[in-house]
C-alpha positions as CSV (number, residue, x, y, z in Angstrom):
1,X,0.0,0.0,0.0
2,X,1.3,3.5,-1.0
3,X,0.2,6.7,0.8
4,X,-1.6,9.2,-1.9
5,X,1.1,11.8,-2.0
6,X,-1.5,14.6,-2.4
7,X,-2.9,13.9,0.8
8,X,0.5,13.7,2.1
9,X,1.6,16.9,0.7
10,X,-2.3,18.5,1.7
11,X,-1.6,17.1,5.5
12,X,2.1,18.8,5.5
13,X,0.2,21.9,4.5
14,X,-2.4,21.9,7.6
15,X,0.2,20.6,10.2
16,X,0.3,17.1,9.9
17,X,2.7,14.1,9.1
18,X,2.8,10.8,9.1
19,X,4.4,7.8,11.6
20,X,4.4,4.3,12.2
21,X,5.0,2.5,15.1
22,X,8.5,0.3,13.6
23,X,9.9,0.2,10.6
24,X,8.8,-3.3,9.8
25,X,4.9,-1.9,11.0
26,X,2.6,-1.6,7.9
27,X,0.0,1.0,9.4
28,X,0.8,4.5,9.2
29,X,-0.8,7.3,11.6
30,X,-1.2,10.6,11.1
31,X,0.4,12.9,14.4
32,X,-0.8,16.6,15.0
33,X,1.6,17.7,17.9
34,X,0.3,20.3,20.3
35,X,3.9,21.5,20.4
36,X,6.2,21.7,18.0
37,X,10.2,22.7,17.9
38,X,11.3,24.9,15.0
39,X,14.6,26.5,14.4
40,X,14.3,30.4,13.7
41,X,17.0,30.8,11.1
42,X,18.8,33.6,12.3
43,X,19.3,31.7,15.7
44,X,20.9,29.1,14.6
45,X,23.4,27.9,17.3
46,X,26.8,27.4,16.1
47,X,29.4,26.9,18.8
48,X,33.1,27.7,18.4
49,X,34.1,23.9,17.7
50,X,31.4,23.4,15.0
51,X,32.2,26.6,13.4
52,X,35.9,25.4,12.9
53,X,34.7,22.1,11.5
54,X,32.3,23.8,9.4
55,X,35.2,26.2,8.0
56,X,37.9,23.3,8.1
57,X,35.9,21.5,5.3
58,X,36.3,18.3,6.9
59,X,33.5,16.8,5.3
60,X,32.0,17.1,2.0
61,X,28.4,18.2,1.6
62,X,26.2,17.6,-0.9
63,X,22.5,18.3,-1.7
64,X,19.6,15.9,-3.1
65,X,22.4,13.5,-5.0
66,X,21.7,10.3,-2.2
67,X,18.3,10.7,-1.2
68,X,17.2,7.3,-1.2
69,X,20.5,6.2,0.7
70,X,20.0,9.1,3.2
71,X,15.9,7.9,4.5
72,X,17.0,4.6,4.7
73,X,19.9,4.9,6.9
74,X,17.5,6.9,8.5
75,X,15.0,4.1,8.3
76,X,17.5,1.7,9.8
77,X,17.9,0.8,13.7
78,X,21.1,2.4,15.2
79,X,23.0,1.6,18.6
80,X,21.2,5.1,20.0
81,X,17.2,3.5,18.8
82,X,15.6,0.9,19.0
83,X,13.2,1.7,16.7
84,X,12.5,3.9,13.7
85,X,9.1,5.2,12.7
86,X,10.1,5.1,8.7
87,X,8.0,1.9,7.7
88,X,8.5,1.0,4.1
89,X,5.2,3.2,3.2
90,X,6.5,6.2,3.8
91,X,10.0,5.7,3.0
92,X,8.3,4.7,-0.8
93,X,6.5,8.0,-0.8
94,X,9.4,10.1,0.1
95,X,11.3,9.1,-2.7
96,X,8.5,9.4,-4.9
97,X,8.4,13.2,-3.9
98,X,11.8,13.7,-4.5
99,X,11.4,12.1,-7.8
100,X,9.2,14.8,-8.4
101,X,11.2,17.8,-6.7
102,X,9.4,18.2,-2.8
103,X,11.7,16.4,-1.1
104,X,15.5,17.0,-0.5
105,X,18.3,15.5,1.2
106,X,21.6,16.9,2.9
107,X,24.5,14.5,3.0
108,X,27.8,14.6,4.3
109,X,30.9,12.6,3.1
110,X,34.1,11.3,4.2
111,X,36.6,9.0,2.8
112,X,37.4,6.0,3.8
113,X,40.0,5.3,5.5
114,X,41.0,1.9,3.5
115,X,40.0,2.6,0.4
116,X,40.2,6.4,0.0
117,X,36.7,5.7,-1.8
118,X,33.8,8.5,-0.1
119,X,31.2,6.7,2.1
120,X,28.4,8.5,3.3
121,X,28.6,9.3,6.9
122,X,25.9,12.0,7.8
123,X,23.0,13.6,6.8
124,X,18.7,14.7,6.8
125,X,15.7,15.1,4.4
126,X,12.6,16.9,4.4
127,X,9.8,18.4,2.8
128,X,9.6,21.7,1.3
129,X,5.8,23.1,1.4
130,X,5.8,26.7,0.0
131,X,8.4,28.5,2.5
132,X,8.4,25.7,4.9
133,X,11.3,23.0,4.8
134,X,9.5,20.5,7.2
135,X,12.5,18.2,8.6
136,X,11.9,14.7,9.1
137,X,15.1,12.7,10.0
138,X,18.8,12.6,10.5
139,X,21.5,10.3,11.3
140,X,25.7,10.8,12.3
141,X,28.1,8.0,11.7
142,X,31.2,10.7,12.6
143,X,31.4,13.1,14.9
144,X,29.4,16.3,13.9
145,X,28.3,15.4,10.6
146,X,24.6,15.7,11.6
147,X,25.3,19.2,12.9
148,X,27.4,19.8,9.8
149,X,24.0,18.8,7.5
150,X,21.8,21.0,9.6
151,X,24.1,23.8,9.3
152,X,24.2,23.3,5.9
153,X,20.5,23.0,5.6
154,X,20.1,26.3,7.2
155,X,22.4,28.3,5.1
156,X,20.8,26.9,1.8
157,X,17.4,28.1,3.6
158,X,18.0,31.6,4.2
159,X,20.1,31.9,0.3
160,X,17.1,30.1,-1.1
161,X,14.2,32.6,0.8
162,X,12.3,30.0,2.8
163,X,11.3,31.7,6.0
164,X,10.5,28.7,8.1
165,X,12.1,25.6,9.6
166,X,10.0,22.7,11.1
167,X,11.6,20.2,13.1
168,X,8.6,18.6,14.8
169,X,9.5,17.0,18.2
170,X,12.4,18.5,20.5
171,X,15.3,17.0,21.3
172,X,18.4,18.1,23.4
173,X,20.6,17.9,20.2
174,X,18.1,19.9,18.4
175,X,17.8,22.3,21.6
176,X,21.8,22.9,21.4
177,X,21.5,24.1,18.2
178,X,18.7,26.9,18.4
179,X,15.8,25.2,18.6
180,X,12.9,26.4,20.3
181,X,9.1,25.3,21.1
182,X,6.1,27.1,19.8
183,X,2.2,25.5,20.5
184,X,0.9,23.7,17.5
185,X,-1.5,26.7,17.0
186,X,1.1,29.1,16.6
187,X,3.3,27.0,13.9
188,X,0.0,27.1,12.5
189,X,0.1,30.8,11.8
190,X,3.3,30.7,10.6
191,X,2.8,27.9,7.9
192,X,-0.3,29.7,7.0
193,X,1.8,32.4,5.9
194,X,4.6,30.7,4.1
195,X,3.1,27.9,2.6
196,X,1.6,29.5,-0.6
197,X,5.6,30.7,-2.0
198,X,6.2,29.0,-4.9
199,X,9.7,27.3,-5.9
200,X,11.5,29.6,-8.4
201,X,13.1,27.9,-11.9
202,X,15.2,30.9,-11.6
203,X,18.2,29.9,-9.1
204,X,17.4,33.4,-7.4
205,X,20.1,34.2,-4.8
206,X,19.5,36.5,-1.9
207,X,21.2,37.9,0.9
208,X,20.8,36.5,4.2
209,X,23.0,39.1,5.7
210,X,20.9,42.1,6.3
211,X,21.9,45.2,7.9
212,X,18.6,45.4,9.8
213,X,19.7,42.1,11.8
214,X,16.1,41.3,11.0
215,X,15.4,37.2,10.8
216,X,13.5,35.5,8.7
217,X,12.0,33.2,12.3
218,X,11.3,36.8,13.6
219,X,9.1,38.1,10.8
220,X,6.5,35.1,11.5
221,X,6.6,35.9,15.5
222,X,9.3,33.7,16.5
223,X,11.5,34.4,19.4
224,X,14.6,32.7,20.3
225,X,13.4,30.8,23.3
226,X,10.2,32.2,23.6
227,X,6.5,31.1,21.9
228,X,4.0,32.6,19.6
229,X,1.0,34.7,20.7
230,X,-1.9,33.0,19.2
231,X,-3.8,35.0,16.4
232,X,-0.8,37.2,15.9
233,X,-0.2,36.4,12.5
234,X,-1.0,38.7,9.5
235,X,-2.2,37.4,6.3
236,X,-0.8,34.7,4.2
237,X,2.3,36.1,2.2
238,X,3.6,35.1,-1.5
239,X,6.8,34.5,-2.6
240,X,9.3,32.6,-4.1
241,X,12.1,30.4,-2.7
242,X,14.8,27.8,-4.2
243,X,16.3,24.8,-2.4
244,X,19.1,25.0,-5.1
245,X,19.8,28.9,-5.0
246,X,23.1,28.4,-2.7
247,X,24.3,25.7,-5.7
248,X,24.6,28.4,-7.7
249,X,26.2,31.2,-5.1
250,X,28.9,27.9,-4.3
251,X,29.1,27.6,-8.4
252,X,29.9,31.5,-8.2
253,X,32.5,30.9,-5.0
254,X,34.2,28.5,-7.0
255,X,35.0,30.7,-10.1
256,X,35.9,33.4,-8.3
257,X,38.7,31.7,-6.4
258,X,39.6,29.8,-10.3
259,X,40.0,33.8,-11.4
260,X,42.0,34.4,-8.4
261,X,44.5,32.0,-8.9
262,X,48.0,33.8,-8.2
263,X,46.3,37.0,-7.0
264,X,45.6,38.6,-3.7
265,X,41.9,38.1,-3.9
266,X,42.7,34.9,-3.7
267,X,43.0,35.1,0.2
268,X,39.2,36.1,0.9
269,X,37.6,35.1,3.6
270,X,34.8,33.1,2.0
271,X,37.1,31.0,-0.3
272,X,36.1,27.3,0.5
273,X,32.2,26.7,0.8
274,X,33.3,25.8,4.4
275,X,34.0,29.5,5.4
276,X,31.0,30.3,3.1
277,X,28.6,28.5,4.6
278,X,30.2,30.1,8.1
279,X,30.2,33.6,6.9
280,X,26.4,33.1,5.7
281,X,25.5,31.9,9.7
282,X,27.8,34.5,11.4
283,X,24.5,36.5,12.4
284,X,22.9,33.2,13.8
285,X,25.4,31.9,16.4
């Protein structure tokens, strides 16, 4: 049995996603949380130690090229749990809307020390509903690669123009890196707003650095540790983001340095997508 992928994407859009109780269970449920945890972009925690990994380019990150790979590592039962709540249903249904461009993956790579060959070794996927990226899982095999992929995730969010971050359920690791609680009613608001942008065929980059220090969390009522009033929201908003907009600023990163071979502006501060991706979070740690 396959989950209809427009009610899937309609139930993202009103709050709403989909469990099972084990991976090897074939009922899915449908979970509406009274609280959720959401990462307001411009407070995204980035300690000293990640920041140097980040800027070291330790690991190798990648976007939507091992999606399938990614869920079901994700899928899979790990020394830290017992039991995932991918079942085969929805692990089907999430590559079918990546297939067709709603779902994306983060992945981070090392190689091996053997064969020199990359393996994967960290990484998360979501959903992207209109200026929502709804977050669904992750998974580490070395040491801060699944804070790596999140950082990642949230540079790529603020370039591309998507406003809000869902991460669903709290958990301490998601806690240490900026992540807050809001009621269910309140997320509500702020989906309500976001969810009608459209993805742009244009690879549209914008600036997440803004002189205002104004953040993209704060402009739908999010606090850094603090909730939503209910019935604060304004209307819903349009807009455009892209999910591939900060391929195409790391495409521009990489000809610049080429150009700069044997020059002094070779020595910039953003010249490895490491210190790029750094430089785009400064104003969020």
């Amino acid at each position: 049995m396959t989950i209809d992928l427009d009610l899937l994407i309609k139930a993202y859009a009103s709050g709403i996603f989909p469990m099972a109780d084990a991976r090897d269970d074939p009922e899915t449920f449908w979970v509406e949380p009274k609280v959720r945890a959401v990462i307001p972009l411009d407070n995204f925690r980035m300690s000293r130690s990640l920041r140097k990994t980040i800027r070291s380019d330790r690991f190798r990150v990648s976007a939507d090229t091992a999606f399938a790979e990614i869920i079901a590592v994700c899928a899979e039962q790990a020394g830290d749990r017992r039991e995932t709540w991918i079942n085969a249903e929805i692990e089907e249904a999430f590559n079918q809307l990546h297939a067709l461009g709603h779902a994306h993956s983060i992945e981070c790579w090392l190689p091996d020390e053997e064969s020199g060959e990359e393996k994967l070794v960290g990484g998360l996927y979501g959903l992207a509903i209109g200026g929502a990226f709804c977050g669904e899982s992750m998974f580490s095999r070395s040491r801060d690669a699944s804070k790596v992929a999140l950082a990642w995730l949230v540079a790529r969010l603020k370039v591309g123009g998507f406003p809000l971050l869902d991460c669903q359920f709290m958990t301490d690791h998601l806690a240490s890196l900026g992540a807050i609680e809001v009621s269910q009613e309140a997320y509500l608001d702020a989906l309500k707003r976001v969810r009608g942008y459209v993805p742009s065929s244009v690879l549209a980059i914008r600036s997440p650095i803004r002189s205002s220090g104004a953040s993209a969390g704060a402009d739908l009522g999010f606090a850094a540790g603090a909730g939503v009033a209910p019935g604060a929201e304004a209307g819903a908003a349009s807009g455009t983001v892209s999910f591939g907009a900060l391929d195409a600023l790391l495409a521009r990163l990489e000809e610049d340095v080429r150009g700069a071979v044997g020059s002094s502006a070779s020595s910039g501060g953003s010249s490895s997508p490491g210190k790029l991706i750094a430089q785009l979070l400064t104003q969020t740690s």
